[in-house]
C-alpha positions as a Markdown table, in Angstrom:
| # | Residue | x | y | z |
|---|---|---|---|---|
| 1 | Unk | 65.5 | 255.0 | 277.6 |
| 2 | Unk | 66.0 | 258.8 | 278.3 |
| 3 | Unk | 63.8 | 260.7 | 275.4 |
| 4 | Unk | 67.1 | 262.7 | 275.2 |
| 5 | Unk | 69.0 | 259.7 | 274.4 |
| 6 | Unk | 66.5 | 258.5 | 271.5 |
| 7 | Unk | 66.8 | 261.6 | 269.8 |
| 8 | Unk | 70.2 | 261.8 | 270.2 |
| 9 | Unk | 70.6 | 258.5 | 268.7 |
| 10 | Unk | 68.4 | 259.9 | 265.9 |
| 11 | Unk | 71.3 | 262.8 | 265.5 |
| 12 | Unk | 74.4 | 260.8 | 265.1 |
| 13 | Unk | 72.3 | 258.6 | 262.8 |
| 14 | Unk | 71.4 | 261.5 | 260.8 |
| 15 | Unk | 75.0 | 262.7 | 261.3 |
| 16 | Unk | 76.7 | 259.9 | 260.2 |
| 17 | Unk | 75.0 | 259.6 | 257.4 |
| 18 | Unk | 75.4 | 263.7 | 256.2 |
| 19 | Unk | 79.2 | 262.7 | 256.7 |
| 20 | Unk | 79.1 | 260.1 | 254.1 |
| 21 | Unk | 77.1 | 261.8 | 251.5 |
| 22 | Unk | 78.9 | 264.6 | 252.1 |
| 23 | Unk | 82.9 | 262.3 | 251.6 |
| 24 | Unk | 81.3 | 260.8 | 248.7 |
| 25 | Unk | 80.0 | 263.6 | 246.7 |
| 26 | Unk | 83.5 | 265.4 | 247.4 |
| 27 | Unk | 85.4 | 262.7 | 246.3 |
| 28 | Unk | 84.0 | 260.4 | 244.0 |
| 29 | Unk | 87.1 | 259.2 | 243.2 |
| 30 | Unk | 87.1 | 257.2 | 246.7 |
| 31 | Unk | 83.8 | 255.2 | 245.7 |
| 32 | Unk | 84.0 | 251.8 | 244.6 |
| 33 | Unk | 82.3 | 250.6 | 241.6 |
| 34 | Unk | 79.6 | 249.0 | 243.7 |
| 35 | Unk | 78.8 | 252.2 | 245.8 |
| 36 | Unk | 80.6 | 251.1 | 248.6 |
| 37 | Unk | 83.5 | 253.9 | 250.0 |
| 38 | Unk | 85.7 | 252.7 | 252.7 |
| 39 | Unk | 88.0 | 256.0 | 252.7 |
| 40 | Unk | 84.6 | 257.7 | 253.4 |
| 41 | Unk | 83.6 | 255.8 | 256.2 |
| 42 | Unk | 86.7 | 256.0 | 257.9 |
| 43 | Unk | 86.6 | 259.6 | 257.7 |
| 44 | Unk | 83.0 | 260.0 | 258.9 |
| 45 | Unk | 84.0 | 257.3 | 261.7 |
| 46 | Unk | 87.2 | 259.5 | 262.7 |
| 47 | Unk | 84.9 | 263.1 | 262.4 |
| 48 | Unk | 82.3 | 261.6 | 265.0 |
| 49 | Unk | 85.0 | 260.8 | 267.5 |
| 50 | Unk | 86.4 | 264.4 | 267.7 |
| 51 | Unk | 82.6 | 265.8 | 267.6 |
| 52 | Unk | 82.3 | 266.7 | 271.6 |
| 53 | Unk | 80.4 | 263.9 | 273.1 |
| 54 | Unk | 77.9 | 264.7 | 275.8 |
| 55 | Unk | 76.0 | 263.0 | 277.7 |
| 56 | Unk | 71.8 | 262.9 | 278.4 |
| 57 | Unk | 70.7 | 264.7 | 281.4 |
């Protein structure tokens, strides 16, 4: 694997999860009473598709 492509892995990891905490801390309301927030990872799931996507060189 292209180091490029490990750290970007690393990135939308890191990414993915900002989005989350991020959905869930502004809107409580969306999380479920065991911590689990659907709404929030459809969101997150829909932001990282219109991020730009680019590939390793």
């Amino acid at each position: 694997m292209h180091p490029d492509a490990s750290a970007r892995q690393f990135a939308e990891r890191d990414l993915a999860a900002f989005l989350l905490n991020a959905l869930q801390h502004e809107h409580p309301e969306w999380v479920q009473a065991d911590g689990d927030c659907p709404s929030c990872r459809d969101y997150a799931a829909k932001l990282q598709t219109i991020l730009p996507q680019q590939s390793p060189t």
